[in-house]
N, C-alpha and C positions, 0 to 999 in steps of 0.2 A: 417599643421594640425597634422603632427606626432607627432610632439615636442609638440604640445598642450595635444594629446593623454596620451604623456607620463609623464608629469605634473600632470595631470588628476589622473591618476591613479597612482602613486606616492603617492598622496595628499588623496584616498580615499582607498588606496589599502588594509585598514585591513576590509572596508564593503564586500569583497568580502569573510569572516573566517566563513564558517562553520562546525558544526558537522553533521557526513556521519552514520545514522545510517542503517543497514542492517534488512531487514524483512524478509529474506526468511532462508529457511531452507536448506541445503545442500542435494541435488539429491546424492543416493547412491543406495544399495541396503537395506539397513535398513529403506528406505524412508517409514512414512507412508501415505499408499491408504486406500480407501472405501475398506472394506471388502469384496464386488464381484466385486472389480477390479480386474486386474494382477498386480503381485507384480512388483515395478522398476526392473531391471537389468542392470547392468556396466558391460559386459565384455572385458575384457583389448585382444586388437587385436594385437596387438605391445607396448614393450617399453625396448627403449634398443640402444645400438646402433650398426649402418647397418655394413653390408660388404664394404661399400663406407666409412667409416671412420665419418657420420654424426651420430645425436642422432635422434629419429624418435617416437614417441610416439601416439598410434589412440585407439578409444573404441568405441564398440556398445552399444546402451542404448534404451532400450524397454522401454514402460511403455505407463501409462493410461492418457489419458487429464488430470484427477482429481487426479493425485497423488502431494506428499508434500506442497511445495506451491503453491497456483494454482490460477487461476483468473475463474470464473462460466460466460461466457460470455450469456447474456440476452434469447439467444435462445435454452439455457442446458433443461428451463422450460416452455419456451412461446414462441409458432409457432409466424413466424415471427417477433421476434425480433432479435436482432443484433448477428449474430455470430462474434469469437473472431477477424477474419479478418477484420469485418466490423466497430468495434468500432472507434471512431475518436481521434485519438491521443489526440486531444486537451483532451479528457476528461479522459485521462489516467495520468495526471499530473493536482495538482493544490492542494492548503488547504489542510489540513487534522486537525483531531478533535480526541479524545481517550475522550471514556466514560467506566469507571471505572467502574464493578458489581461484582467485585471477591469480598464484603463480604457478596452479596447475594449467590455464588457460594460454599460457604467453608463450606457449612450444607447441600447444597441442588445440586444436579449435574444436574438437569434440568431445573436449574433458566434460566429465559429469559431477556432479557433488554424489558424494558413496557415504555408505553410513560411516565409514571411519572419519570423514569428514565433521558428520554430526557428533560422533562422539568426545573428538576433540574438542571440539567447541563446548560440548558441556561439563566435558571436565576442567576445561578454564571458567567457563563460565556460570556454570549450575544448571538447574535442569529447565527445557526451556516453559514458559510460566502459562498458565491456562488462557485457554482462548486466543494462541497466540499467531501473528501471521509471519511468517518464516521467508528472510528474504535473502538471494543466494547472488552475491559480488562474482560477474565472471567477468569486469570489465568491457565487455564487448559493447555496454550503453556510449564508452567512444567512437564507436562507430557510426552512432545512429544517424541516418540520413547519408550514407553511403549505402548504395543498395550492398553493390559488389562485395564489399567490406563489412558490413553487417549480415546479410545473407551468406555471404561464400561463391556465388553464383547470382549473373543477373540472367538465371532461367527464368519463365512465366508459367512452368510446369510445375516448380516444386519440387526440381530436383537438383542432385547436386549439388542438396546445401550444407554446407557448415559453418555451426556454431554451438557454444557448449548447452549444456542443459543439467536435468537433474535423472541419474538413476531410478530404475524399477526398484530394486531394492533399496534406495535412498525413500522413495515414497513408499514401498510396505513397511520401512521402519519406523516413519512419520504418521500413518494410518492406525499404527497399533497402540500408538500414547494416547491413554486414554485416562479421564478422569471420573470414574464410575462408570456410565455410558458414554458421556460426552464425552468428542474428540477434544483432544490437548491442538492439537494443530488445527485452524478453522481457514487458514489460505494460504498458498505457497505463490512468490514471484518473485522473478527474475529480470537483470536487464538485459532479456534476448529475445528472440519472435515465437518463441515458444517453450513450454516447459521439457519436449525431448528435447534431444540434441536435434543438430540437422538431419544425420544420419537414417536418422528413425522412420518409418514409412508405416508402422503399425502401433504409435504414440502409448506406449504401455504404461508411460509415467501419466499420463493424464486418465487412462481408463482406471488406475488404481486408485489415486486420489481424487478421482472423479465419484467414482464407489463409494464413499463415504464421506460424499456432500463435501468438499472442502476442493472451494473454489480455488481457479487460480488467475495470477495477474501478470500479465505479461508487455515488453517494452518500455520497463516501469525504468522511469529518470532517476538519476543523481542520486544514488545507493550509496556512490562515494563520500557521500557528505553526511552520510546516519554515523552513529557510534555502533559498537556490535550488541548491544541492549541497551535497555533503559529509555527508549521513546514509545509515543502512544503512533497508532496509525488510524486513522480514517481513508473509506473506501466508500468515494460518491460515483457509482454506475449510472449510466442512462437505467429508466426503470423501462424496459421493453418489455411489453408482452410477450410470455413464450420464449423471452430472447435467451438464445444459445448464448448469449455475452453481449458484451457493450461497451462502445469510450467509457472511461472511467477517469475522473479524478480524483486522483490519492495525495494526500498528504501526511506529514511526520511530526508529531510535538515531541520537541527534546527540551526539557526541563535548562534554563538561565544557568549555565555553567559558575561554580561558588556555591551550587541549590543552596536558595536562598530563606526557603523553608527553614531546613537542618540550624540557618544563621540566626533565626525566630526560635525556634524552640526551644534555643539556651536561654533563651532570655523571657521568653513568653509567660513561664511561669512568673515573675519578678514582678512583670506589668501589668499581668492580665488580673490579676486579686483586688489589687487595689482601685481600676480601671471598674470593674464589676459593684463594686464597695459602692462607689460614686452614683453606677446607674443605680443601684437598688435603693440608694438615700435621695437622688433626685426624684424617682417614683415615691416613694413613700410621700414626699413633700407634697409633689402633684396631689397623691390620692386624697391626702389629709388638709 
């Protein structure tokens, strides 16, 4: 079986070529937070090396649930639903989707995504696929690390601010794709500080799809570099107890541009019989 293993994979070894894109943002002290959180903190405890002849390197790191990139675990907005602990793996990986609204964004800092937006999108592109995490391009991730210019406002109050977001009616029409019971949507995010807009002061897109478990992920990096389908997403949260959310490291598998699969399968039939033929006549040989 090894020797078959290794044929195997041998024969399909470039399906395995992807591209590794990164969505999060780099935790420092320049990180940004909601304006009445506390700022991150790095301070460097050790780095250097010992009096024993090793190198030894340690840092303390403060900060908020909801700073840089972050995951909004279901229960930040809705008594009993899922805190960040309770999420189920499975629904922290799977499809993912980019809906494009930055040339609603470039006139207007409080655009939202609206279902006409989604439905666009699936009539270019078909309907969006099970278990899938929905990510919405408003541009403003060039901002990031400009309070003023990312926020709208360098209040400390949380007010004042603009920048886009995603509609109430864009999330009840996200809430109601359903696949028997299960949600068709399992996480919405955005590259902005939050899933309202600024504007918002009673976050009704977050209490909606907060309602039916489907986390969301916010200040999420380099959207601009996804395709509008066809990559896979992983979502690694801090696992906190109880936690309303958490830093999160997200990243994006997009399939070796050529998919190099599709360039195997014409031919796989051809090779793979006779390749097969050989291991079962060397077995036999073995056995006998």
């Amino acid at each position: 079986m090894a020797l078959l293993h290794v044929i195997l994979t041998m024969l399909f070894s470039e399906c395995l070529s992807h591209i590794y894109v990164d969505l999060s943002h780099t935790l420092d002290n320049d990180t940004m937070h909601w304006p009445t959180a506390i700022p991150v903190s790095v301070e460097v405890v050790a780095k250097g090396e010992t009096v024993k002849g090793y190198w030894y390197e340690a840092n303390n790191i403060c900060l908020a649930e909801h700073a840089g990139t972050h995951i909004d675990a279901p229960a930040h907005f809705f008594e009993g639903g899922w805190h960040v602990d309770e999420i189920p793996l499975a629904l922290l990986m799977g499809p993912g989707v980019v809906l494009d609204i930055q040339e609603k964004t470039e006139n207007n800092p409080l655009a939202e995504l609206t279902v006409d937006d989604i439905t666009r999108w699936t009539e270019a592109n078909g309907p969006l696929p099970a278990g899938v995490v929905v990510f919405v391009l408003t541009g403003w991730g060039n901002r990031y690390g400009d309070k003023q210019s990312y926020f709208g406002s360098n209040s400390s109050d949380g007010s004042n601010l603009k920048f886009p977001g995603i509609s109430v009616d864009a999330a009840k029409y996200l809430t109601a794709l359903k696949i028997g019971s299960e949600q068709r949507v399992v996480g919405v995010g955005l590259d902005t500080p939050s899933l309202d807009n600024g504007a918002s002061t009673t976050f009704p897109t977050h209490v909606e799809l907060f309602e039916h478990n489907i986390y969301g992920l916010e200040n999420v990096a380099n959207l601009k570099e996804l395709p509008a389908k066809g990559f896979h997403v992983t979502v690694m949260p801090m696992k906190i107890h109880k936690g309303s959310g958490g830093p999160a490291r997200i990243f994006a598998t997009i399939p070796e541009p050529g998919d190099a699969c599709a360039r195997h399968s014409s031919t796989a039939g051809t090779y793979l019989a006779p390749v097969l033929l050989v291991f079962i006549a060397l077995v036999f040989i073995i056995i006998v």
